[in-house]
C-alpha positions as CSV (number, residue, x, y, z in Angstrom):
1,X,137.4,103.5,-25.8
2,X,138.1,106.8,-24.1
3,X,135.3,109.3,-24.8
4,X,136.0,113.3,-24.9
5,X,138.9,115.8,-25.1
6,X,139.7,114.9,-21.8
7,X,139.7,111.6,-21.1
8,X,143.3,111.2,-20.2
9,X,143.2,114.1,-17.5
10,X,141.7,113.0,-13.6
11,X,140.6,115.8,-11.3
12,X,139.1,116.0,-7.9
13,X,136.8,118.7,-6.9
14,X,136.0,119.8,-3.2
15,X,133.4,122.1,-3.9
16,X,130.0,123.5,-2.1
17,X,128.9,126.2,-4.5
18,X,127.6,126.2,-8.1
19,X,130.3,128.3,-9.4
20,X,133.0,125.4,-8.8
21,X,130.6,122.2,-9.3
22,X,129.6,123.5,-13.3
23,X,133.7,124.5,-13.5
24,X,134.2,120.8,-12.3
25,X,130.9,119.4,-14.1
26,X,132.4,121.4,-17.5
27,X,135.8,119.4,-17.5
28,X,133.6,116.0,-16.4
29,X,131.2,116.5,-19.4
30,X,134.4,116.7,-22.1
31,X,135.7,113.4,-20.4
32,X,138.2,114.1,-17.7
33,X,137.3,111.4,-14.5
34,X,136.2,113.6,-12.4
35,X,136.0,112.6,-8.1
36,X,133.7,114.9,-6.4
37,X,134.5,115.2,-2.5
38,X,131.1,115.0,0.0
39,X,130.9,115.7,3.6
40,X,130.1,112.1,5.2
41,X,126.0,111.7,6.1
42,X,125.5,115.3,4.8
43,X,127.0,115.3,1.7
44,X,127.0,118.9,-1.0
45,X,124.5,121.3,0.8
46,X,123.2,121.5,-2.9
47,X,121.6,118.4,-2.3
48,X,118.9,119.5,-0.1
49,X,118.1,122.9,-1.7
50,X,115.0,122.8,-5.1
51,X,113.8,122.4,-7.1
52,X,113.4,118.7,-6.2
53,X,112.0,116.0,-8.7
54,X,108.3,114.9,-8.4
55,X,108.1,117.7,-5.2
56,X,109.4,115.4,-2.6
57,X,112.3,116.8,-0.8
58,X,115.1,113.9,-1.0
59,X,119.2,114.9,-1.2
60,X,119.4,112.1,-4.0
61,X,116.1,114.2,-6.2
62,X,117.5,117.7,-6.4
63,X,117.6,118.9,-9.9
64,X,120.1,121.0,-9.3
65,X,122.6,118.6,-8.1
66,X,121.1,116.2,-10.8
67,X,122.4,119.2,-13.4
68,X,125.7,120.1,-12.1
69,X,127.1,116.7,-11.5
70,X,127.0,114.5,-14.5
71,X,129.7,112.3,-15.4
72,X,131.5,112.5,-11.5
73,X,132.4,110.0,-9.6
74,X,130.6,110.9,-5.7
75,X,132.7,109.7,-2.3
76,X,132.9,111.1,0.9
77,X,135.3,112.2,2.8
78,X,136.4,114.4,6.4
79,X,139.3,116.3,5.5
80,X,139.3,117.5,9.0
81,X,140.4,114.4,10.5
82,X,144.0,113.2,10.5
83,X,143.5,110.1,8.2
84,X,140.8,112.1,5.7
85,X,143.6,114.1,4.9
86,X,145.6,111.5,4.0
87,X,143.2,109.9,1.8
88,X,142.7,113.3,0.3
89,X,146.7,113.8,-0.2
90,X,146.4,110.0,-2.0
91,X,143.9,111.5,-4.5
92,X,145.3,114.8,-5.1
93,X,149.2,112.6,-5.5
94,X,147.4,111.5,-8.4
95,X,145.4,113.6,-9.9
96,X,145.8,116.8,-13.0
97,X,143.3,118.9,-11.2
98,X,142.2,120.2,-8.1
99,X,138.9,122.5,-8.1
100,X,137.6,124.1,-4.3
101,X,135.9,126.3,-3.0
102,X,136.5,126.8,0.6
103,X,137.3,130.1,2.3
104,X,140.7,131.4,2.2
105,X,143.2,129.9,3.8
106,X,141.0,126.5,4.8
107,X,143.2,124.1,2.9
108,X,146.4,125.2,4.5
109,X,145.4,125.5,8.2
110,X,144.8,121.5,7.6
111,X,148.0,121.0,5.8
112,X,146.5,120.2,2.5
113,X,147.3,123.6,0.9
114,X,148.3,124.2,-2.4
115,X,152.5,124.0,-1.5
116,X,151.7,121.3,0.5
117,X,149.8,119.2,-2.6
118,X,152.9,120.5,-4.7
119,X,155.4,118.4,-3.0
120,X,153.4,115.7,-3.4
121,X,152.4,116.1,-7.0
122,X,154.5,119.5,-8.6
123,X,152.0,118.9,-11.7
124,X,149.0,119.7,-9.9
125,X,146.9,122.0,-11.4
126,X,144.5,123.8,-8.5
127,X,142.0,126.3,-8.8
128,X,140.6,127.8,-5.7
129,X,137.3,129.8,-6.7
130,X,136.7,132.9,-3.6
131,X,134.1,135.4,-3.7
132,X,136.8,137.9,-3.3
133,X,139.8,136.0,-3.9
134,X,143.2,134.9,-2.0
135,X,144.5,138.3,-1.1
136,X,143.5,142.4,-0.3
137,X,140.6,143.3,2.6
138,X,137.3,141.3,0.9
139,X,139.2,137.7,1.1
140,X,137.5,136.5,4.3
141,X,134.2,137.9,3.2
142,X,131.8,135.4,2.9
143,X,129.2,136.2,-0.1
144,X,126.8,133.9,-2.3
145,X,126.4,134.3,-5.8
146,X,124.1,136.9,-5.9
147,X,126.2,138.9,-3.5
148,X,129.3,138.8,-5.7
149,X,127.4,139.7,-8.9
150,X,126.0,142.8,-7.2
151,X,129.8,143.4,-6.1
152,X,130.8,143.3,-9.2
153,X,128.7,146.2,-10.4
154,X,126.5,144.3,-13.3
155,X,123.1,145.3,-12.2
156,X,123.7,148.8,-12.8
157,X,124.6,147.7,-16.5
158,X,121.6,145.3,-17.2
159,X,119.8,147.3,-20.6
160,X,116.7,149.2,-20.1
161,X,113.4,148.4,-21.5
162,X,112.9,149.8,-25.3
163,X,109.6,151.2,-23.4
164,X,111.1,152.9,-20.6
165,X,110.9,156.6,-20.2
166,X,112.5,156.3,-16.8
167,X,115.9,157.9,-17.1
168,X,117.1,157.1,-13.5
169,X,116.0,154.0,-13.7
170,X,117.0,151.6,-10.5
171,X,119.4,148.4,-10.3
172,X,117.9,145.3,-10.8
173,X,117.9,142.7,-8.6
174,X,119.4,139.8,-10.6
175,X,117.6,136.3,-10.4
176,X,118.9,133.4,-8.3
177,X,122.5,131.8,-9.3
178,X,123.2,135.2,-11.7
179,X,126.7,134.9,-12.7
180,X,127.6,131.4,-11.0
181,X,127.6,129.3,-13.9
182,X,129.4,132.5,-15.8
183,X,132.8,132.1,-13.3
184,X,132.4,128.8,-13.4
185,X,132.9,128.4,-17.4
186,X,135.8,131.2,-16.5
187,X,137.5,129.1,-13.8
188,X,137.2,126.1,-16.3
189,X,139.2,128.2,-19.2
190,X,141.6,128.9,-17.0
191,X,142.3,125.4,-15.5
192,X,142.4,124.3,-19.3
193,X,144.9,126.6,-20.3
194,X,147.0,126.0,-17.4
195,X,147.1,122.4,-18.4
196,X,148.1,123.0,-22.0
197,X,150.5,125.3,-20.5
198,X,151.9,122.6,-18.0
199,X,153.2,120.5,-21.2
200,X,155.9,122.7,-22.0
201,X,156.3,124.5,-18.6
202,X,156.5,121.4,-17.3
203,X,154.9,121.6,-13.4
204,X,151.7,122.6,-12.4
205,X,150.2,126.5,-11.3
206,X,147.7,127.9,-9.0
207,X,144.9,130.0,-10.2
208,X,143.3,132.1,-8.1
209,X,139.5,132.6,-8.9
210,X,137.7,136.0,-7.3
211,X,134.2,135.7,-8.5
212,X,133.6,139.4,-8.3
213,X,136.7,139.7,-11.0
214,X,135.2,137.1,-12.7
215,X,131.6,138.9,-12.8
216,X,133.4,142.2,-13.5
217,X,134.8,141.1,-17.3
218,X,131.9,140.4,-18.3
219,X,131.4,143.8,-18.7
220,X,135.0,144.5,-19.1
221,X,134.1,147.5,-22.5
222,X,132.0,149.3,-19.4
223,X,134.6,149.1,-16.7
224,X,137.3,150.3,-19.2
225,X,135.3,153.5,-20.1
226,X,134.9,154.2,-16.2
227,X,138.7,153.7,-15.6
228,X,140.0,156.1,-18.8
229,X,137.3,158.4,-18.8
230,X,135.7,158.1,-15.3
231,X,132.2,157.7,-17.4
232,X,129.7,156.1,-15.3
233,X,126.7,153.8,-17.1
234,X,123.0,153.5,-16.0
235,X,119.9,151.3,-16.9
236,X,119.3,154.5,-18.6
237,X,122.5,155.3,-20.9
238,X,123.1,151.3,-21.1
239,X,119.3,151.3,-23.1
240,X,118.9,150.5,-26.9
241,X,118.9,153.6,-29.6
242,X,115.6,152.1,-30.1
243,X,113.6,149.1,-30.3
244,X,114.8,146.7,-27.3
245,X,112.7,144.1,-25.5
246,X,108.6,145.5,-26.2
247,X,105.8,144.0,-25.7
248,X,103.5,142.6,-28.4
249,X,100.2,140.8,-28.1
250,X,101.4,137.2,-26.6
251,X,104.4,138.1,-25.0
252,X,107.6,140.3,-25.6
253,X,110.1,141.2,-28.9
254,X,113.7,142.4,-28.6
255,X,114.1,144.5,-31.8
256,X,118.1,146.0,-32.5
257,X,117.3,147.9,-36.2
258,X,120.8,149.8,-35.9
259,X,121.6,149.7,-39.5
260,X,119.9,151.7,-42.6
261,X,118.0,148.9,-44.0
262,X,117.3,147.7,-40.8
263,X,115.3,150.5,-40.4
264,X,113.5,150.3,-43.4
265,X,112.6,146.8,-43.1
266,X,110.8,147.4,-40.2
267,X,109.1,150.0,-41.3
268,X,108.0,147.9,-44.8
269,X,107.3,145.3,-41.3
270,X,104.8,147.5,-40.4
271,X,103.3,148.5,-43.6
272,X,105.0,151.6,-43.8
273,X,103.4,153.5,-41.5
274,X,102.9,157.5,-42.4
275,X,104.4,158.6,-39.1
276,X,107.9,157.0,-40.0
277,X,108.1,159.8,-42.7
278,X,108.6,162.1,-40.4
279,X,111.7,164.3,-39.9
280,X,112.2,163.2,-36.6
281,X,113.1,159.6,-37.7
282,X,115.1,161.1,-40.7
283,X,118.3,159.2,-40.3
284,X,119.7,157.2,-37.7
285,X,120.7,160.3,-34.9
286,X,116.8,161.8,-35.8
287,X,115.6,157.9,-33.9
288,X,118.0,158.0,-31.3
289,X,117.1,161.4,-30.4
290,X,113.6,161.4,-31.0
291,X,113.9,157.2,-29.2
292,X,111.5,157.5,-26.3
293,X,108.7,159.0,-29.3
294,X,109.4,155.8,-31.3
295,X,109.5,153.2,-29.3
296,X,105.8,154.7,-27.8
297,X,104.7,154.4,-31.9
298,X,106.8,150.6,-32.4
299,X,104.7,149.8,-29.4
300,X,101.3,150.5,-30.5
301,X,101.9,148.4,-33.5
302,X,103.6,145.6,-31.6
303,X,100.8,145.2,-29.4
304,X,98.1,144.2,-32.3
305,X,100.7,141.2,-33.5
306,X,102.1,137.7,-32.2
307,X,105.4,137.3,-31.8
308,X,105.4,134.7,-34.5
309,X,104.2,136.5,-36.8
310,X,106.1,139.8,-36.3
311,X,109.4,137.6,-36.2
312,X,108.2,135.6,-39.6
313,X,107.7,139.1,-41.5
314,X,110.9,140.6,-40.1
315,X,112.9,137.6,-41.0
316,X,111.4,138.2,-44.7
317,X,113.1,141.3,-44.6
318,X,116.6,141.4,-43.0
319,X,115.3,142.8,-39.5
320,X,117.3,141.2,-36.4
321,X,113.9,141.1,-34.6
322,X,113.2,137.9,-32.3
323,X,110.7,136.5,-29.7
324,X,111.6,136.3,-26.1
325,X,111.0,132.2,-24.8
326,X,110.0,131.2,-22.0
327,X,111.7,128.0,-20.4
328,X,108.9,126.2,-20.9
329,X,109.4,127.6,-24.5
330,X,112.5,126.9,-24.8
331,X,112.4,123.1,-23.6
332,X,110.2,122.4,-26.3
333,X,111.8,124.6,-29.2
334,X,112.0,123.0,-32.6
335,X,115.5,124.2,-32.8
336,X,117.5,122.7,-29.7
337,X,115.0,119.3,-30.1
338,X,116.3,118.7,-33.7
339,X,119.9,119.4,-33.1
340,X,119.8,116.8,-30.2
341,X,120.0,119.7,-27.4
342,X,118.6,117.7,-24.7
343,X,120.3,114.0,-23.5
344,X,118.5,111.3,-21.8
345,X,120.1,109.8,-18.7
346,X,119.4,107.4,-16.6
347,X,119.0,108.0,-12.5
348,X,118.8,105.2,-9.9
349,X,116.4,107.9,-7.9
350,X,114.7,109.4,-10.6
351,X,115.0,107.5,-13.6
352,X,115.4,109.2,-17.3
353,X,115.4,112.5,-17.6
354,X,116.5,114.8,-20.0
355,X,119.9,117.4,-19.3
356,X,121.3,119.7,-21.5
357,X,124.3,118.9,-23.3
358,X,127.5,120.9,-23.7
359,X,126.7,124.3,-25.7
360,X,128.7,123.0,-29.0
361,X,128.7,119.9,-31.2
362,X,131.6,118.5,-33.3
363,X,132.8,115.3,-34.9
364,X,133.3,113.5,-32.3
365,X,131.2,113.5,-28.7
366,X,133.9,115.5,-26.6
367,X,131.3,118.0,-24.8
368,X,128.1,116.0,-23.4
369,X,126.7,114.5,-20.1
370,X,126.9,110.4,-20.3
371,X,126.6,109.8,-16.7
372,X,123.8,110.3,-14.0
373,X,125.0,112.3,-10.8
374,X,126.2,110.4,-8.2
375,X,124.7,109.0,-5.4
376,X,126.0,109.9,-1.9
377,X,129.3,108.0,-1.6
378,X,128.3,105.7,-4.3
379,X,131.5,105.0,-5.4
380,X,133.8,105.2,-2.3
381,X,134.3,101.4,-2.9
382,X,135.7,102.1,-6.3
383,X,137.5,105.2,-5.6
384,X,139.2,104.2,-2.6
385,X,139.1,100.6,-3.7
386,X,140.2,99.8,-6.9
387,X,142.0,103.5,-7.5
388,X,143.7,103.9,-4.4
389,X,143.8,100.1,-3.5
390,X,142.4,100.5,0.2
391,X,141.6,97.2,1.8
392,X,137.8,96.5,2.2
393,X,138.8,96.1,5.7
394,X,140.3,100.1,6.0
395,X,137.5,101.4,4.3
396,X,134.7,99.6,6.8
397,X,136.9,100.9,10.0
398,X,137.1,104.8,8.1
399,X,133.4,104.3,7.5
400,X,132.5,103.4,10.9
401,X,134.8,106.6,12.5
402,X,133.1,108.8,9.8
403,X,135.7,109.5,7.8
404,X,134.2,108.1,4.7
């Protein structure tokens, strides 16, 4: 019996980065049969990058690659040579979906561009996701994640601490893989609407997928105050009125008390305090302009309780107050444990191990990982085989010229 939303729709992905593996892992995990394309004897650079399973550095252990490619089928392929693209033409004839990654203009110097697929198959669906995108003076700029989510302007936006009395604070350096996931999920939205969209336009589209663009809407209310009213944001005007992320005595808070009786909740939180009489936290404008004050008071009592038990008491009272997890923390949270967060697969490498499963549940299983990631060209027999009906005897002469 088919399982997930999209168990009817085949797609083949051609991707090196994580942006277009989760877009092609998100449409793999609600059921579409998904081929993932691998250089021959290297396979996706992802697989030699950490952290690796156990510490031993091996392409089939990287957790990573473990992550982003449930539920595909792996082959490989050379696309460069004459007969690799004709294989790759033979998938594509068939498929819904194409998802790459490849610099501008790749594709179509080998003849396997999107008009070129189109004639073949004019209900192709293909997403091509760029650090700049197809077109203007960026598009042969070469950029990894990190580099396209400083282009996009979001570390200027990050909030400031609620302790902070820096008011030019600096940018912050975002962590590893910041925003590649993000234009991933985007790229996948946009390849599902352009399938529901191909049953009553009847043919396929091309999306074109600039990761800075991508990056930039998430913070599309800041961009849109800069392009009407030319106002530009800082750590330091992006902060909380008051409250924010604050340390307490095992860890850190993030307190939002924006509302009146959020307010005086916390301050019944903190056994009314005489201090939070005062004129200077009147009202709600008294706070905010009286912040830096506050959050210096908030902080001394923070820092004499757990976050447990500051949460616990604010939860008593209305407060949107909540602790800030760890991952470690968060593997082993009550919460995602009891509502079946984590799914147990099975690895010819690496055995079981746990992934995280699509963000939603429903009635039926459409959103989930059901599948271990492929090993290198584990399934060229199957795929080229019994899918595309190549002789065992065509596949053995493509494996030995290193096509396959």
């Amino acid at each position: 019996m088919p399982i997930g939303a999209l168990s009817h729709v085949k797609a083949v992905e051609y991707c090196t980065t994580p942006s277009g593996s989760y877009c092609a892992k998100l449409i793999a995990d609600m059921g579409a049969e998904v081929v993932k394309i691998e250089e021959p004897g290297h396979g996706d650079p992802c697989r030699r990058y950490g952290e690796f399973l156990s510490d031993i550095p091996d392409h089939e252990c990287s957790a990573r690659f473990l992550y982003l490619n449930t539920n595909k089928f792996g082959v490989t392929l050379n696309v460069r040579s004459a007969t690799g693209r004709k294989v790759f033409e033979r998938l594509c004839e068939s498929a819904d979906m194409l998802i790459e990654d490849t610099r501008p203009g790749t594709l179509d110097e080998l003849g396997i561009g999107y008009q070129s697929l189109r004639a073949l198959n004019p209900s192709l669906v293909m997403t091509s996701i760029t650090p700049f995108g197809q077109s203007g003076p960026y598009k042969d700029f070469k950029a990894y994640g990190i580099n396209s989510y400083h282009a996009a302007g979001d570390a200027f936006v990050l909030q400031s601490s609620g302790v902070s009395l820096n008011l030019e604070e600096p940018p912050v350096a975002a962590g590893r893989f910041a925003g590649d996931f993000e234009v991933g999920t985007i790229a996948a939205v946009a390849l599902l609407a352009a399938l529901y969209g191909r049953a009553s336009l009847g043919a396929g589209e091309y999306i074109d997928v600039s990761r800075q663009e991508a990056l930039m809407q998430l913070n599309g209310n800041i961009l849109i105050k800069y392009a009407n009213c030319q106002t530009i944001p800082t750590r330091a005007t992006q902060s909380y009125d008051y409250g924010g992320m604050m340390p307490c005595k095992d860890g850190y808070i993030v307190i939002q008390a924006v509302e009146e009786h959020h307010w005086q909740g916390l301050v019944e939180v903190m056994d009314n305090p005489e201090w939070a009489k005062e004129d200077r936290f009147k009202d709600k404008f008294a706070r905010v302009a009286n912040k830096h004050d506050l959050n210096l008071l908030l902080a001394q009592w923070l820092i004499q309780h757990t976050r447990e038990e500051i949460a616990a008491r604010a939860r008593e009272r209305g407060v949107p107050v909540g602790p800030v997890l760890s991952i470690e923390e968060v593997a082993g949270y009550r919460q995602y444990n009891e509502r079946g967060f984590f799914v147990e697969l099975d690895h010819p490498r690496v055995g079981r191990r746990n992934y995280p499963r699509g963000a939603c549940l429903s009635t039926e299983p459409f959103w989930s990982p059901r599948r271990g990631a492929p090993l290198l060209g584990e399934h060229n027999e199957l795929v080229y085989g019994k899918m595309l009906g190549y002789e065992n005897e065509e596949l053995v002469a493509m494996r030995q010229a290193g096509i396959i």
